[in-house]
C-alpha positions as CSV (number, residue, x, y, z in Angstrom):
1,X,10.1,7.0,-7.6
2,X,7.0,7.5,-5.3
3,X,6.7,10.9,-7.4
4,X,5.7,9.1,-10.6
5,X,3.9,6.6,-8.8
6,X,1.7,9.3,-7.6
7,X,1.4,11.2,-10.7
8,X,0.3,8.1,-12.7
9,X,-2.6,7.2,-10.2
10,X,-3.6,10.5,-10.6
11,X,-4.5,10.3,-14.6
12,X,-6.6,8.3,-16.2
13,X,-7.9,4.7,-15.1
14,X,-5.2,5.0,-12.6
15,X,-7.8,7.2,-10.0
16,X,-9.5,3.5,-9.2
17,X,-6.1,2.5,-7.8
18,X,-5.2,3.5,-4.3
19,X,-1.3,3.1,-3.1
20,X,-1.4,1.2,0.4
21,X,1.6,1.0,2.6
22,X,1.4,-1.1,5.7
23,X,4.4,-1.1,8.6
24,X,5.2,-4.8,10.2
25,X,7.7,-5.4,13.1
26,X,9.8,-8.5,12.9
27,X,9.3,-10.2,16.0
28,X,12.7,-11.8,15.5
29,X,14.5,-8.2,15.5
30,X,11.4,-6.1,16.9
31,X,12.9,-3.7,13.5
32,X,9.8,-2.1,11.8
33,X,9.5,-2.7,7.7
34,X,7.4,-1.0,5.2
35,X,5.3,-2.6,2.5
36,X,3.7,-1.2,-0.1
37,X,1.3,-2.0,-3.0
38,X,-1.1,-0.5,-4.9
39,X,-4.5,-2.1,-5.0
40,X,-8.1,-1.1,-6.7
41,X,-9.9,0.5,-4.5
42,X,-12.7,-1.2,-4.0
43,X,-10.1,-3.5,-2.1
44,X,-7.9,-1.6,0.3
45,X,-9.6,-2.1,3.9
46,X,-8.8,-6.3,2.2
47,X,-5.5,-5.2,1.8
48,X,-5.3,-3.5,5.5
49,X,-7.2,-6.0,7.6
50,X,-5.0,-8.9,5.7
51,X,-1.9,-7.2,6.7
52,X,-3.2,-6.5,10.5
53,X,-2.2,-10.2,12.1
């Protein structure tokens, strides 16, 4: 799936998106999760920073 993901940004309108995966730890568990979404790029350090607490 991350394949096509990939190869769609790459075409068209789809260069002004950038695919942003952040890693969290649960402090419940201490297990580390993976997020990821795909944001304009004009708004990815948002997207980190938000992420960061």
């Amino acid at each position: 799936m991350a394949k096509k993901v990939v190869a769609t940004l790459k075409t068209g309108t789809g260069k002004e998106y950038s695919k942003v995966i952040t890693m969290t730890k649960s402090p419940k568990t201490g297990a580390y999760s993976f997020k990821e979404t795909i944001v304009h790029n004009d708004h990815v350090k948002d997207a980190l920073a938000g992420n960061s607490k």
